[in-house]
Every structure is written in structure tokens, then in C-alpha cells.
C-alpha positions in Angstrom: -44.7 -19.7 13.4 -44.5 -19.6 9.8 -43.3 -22.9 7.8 -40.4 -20.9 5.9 -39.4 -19.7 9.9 -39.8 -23.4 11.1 -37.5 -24.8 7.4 -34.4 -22.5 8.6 -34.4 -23.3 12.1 -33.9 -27.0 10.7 -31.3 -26.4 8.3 -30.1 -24.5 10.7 -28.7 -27.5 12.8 -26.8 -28.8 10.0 -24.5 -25.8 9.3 -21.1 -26.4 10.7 -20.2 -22.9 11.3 -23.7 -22.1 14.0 -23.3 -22.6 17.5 -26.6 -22.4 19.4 -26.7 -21.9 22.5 -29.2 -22.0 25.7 -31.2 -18.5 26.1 -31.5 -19.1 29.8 -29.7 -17.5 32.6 -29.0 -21.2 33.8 -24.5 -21.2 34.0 -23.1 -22.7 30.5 -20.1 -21.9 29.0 -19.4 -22.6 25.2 -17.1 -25.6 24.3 -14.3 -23.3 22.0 -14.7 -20.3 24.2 -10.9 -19.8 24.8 -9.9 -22.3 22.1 -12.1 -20.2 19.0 -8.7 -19.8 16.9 -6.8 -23.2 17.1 -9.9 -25.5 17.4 -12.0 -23.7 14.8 -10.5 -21.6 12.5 -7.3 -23.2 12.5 -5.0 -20.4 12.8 -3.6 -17.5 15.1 -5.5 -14.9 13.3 -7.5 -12.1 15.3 -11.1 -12.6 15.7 -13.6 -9.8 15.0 -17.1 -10.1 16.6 -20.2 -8.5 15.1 -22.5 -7.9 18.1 -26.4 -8.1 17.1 -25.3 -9.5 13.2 -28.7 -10.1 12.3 -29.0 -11.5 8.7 -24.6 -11.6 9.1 -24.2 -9.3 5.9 -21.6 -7.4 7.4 -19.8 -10.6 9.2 -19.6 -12.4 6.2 -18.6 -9.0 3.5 -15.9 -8.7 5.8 -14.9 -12.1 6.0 -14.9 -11.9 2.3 -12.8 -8.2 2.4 -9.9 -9.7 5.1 -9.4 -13.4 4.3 -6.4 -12.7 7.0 -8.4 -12.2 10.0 -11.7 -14.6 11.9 -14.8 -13.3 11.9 -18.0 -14.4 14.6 -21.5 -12.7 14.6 -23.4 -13.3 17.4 -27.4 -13.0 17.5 -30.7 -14.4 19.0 -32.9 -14.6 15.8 -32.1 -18.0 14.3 -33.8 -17.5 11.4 -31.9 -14.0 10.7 -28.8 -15.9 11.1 -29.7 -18.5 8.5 -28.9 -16.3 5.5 -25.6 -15.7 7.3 -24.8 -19.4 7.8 -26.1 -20.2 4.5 -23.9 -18.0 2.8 -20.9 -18.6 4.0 -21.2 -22.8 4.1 -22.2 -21.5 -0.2 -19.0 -19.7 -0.1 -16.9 -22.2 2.1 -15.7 -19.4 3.9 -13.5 -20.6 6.7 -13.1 -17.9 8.2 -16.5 -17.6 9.1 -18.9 -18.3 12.0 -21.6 -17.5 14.2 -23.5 -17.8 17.5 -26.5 -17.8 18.3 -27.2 -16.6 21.8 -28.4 -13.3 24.0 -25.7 -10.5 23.6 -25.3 -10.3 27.5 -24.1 -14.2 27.6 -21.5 -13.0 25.7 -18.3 -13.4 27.6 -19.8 -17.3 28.4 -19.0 -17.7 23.9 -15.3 -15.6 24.5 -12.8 -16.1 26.9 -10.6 -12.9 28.3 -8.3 -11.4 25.4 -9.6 -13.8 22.6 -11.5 -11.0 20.9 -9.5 -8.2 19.2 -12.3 -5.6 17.3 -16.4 -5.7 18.1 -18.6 -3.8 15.5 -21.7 -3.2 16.4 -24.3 -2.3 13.2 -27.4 -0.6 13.1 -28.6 -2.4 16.6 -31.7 -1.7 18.2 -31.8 1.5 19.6 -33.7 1.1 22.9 -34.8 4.4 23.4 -36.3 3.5 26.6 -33.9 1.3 28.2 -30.5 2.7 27.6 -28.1 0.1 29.9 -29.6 -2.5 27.1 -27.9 -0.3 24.2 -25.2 -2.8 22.6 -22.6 0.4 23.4 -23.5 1.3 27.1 -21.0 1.3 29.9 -22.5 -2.1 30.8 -21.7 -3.6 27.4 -18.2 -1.9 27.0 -17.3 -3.3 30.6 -18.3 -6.7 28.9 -16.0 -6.3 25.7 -13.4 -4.7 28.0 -12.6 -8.0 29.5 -12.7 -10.0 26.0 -10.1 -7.6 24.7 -6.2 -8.6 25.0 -4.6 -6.2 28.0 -8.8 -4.4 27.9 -7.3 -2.9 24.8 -9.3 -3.3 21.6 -11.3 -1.2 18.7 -15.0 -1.0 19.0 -17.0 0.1 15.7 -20.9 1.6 15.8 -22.7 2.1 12.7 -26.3 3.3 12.7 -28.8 5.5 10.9 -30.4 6.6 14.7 -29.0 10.0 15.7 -29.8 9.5 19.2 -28.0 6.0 19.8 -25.6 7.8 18.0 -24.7 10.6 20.0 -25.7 9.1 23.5 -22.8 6.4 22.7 -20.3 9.7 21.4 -21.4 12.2 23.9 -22.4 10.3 27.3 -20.6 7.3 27.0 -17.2 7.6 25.1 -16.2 10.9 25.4 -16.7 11.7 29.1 -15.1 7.9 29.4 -12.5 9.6 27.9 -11.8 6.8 25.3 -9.6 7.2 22.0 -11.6 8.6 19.3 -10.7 7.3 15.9 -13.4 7.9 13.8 -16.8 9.7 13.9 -18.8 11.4 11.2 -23.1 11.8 11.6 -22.5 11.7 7.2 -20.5 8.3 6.4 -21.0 8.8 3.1 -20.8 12.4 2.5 -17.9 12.9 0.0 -15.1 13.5 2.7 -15.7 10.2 4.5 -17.2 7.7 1.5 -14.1 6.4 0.9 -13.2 4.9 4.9 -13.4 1.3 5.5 -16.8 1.3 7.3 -18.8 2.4 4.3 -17.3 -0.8 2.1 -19.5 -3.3 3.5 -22.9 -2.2 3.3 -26.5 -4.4 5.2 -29.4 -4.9 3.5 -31.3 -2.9 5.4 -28.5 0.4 5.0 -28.7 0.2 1.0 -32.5 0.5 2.4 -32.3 3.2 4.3 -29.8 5.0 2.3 -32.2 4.9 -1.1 -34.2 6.4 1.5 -31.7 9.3 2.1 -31.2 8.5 5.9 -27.5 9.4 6.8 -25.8 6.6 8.2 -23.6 7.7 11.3 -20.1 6.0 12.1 -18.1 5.9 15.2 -14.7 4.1 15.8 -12.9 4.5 19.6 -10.1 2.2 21.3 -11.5 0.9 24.8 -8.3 1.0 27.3 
């Protein structure tokens, strides 16, 4: 393990707004999970979780875009999340925080109804192992139960044309969820201008100087 690696996971135990968790299927349940918006943020605002937030790019620019809502992004790589964490403790950003755990363990961080939106951006697109996808059935069942009443807006952005239309065409539509949004072009002229393409990753100005299209989709679970 590299000494830069080994330097973040230490400063990562100072930042006030990481909670680490254990890795291991071993029962634990996280100390604000049902208590997020009054013991940590403060407030009644709705909380957004980025699932998979990697470096937290898009958790923090959105922080930054809705000062009005909480924003969590959850991940396993602690030294991705460092830039996140960092940022945001730069920026006192109090709206701002994130977990670092295994997506599955995720309804042990969020109690039922305490999450309102999830996005989901450019996750790893297990071609071979599909029920791992971060928008299977299995995953939806799991943000299902963290939404108020199961009701609650789940947002996929990726540049993979087959995550893509395995979550559009064999997961959401024969679910038959609500459809809000889905373009396999976000920025093509008709569609630059929607709220998903104002927040962009590192790696999508990447892959966009590249000319890969970035593909959006937006669909209430009920």
C-alpha cells in the first residue's frame, strides 16, 4: 500500500463528517441511522444519498447547488472518499457527509423513510454479475424501504450503454415504475440544459473530452 494511500486513511479519521463503518457481515447498525437529520445536520431537510460516490464530486457539487437539502455518499474506498471529505471540511459545508461502508449494508447507515432521492453515478457496471448492479431489483428493494411511504426518486448516470438499458429495459420498465427522465445523449442539445448534466465527476469531463455519451435515467420507485 502506497504511503500517499496509507496519509488519507489517517486524515481520514479526523474528518468530522466520515463515518466508517465495519466491512463485515457481523450485525452493526450505525449510531445516527434514524436520527441523520436532527443529530447531524441539524435540520428537517431531506437527505439525498449518492450510492457508490467515489471521489464524492457529485455529493459535494450538489451540496454546493441545494444548500436546502442533506446530502450523504456512501462508498468502500477510503481513500476515494478522502477528496470528498476533504473538500467539504475546506468548504465547511454542513450539509455534507459520508460513509464509508459496502453498498449492501446500506439500510444498517438509514433507517425506513429517512432517505428521500438516491443517485447512483457512473457505478461499476458488473457485466457478469448483474444482482450486484447498484440499480437491480435487489438494490431498488433496499432503497424501497429507506424511502418515506417506498415512494422516492432514484437517478442513474453512466457512460455504459448496457448498465444503461438493462436498468431501463429489464428492470424499470417491466417493474412498471414512473419514468421521469431518460436520454442515451445527456448532453445533446435538447437535454444539456436538465439538472443532471450541472454537476459533472471527474472522470465524466474525462470521458466526455473523450466523446463517450453520457446516459441519464430518472424514475419514482412506488
Amino acid at each position: 500500500m502506497g504511503k500517499n494511500k496509507l496519509a488519507k486513511f489517517e486524515e481520514n479519521l479526523g474528518f468530522k463528517n466520515l463515518f466508517q463503518f465495519p466491512a463485515t457481515i457481523q450485525p452493526w447498525e450505525a449510531p445516527l441511522r434514524g436520527h441523520w437529520k436532527e443529530e447531524y445536520y441539524g435540520n428537517a431537510n431531506p437527505v439525498v444519498l449518492e450510492m457508490g460516490c467515489g471521489k464524492g464530486d457529485y455529493t459535494v457539487g450538489l451540496a454546493r447547488r441545494y444548500p436546502d437539502k442533506n446530502f450523504v455518499g456512501l462508498d468502500i474506498k477510503g481513500a476515494r472518499l478522502w477528496r470528498g471529505c476533504k473538500t467539504a471540511t475546506e468548504e465547511a459545508m454542513p450539509n455534507v457527509a459520508f460513509v464509508r461502508t459496502r453498498a449492501e449494508f446500506v439500510e444498517r447507515v438509514f433507517a425506513p423513510g429517512e432517505i428521500s432521492e438516491i443517485w447512483i453515478t457512473f457505478p461499476d457496471p458488473q457485466p457478469s454479475k448483474p444482482n450486484k448492479r447498484l440499480c437491480s431489483p435487489m438494490f431498488l428493494d433496499r432503497y424501497r424501504k429507506l424511502f418515506p411511504e417506498g415512494k422516492g426518486i432514484v437517478h442513474l448516470k453512466t457512460d455504459d450503454t448496457d448498465l444503461y438499458e438493462y436498468c431501463l429495459h429489464e428492470v424499470v420498465e417491466p417493474a412498471g415504475y414512473e419514468i421521469l427522465a431518460s436520454t442515451p445523449d445527456l448532453y445533446a442539445e435538447e437535454t444539456a440544459q436538465s439538472e443532471a448534466a450541472a454537476v459533472q465527476t471527474f472522470y465524466e469531463k474525462r470521458w466526455l473530452a473523450e466523446g463517450r455519451k453520457i446516459k441519464y435515467l430518472a424514475f419514482r420507485l412506488a
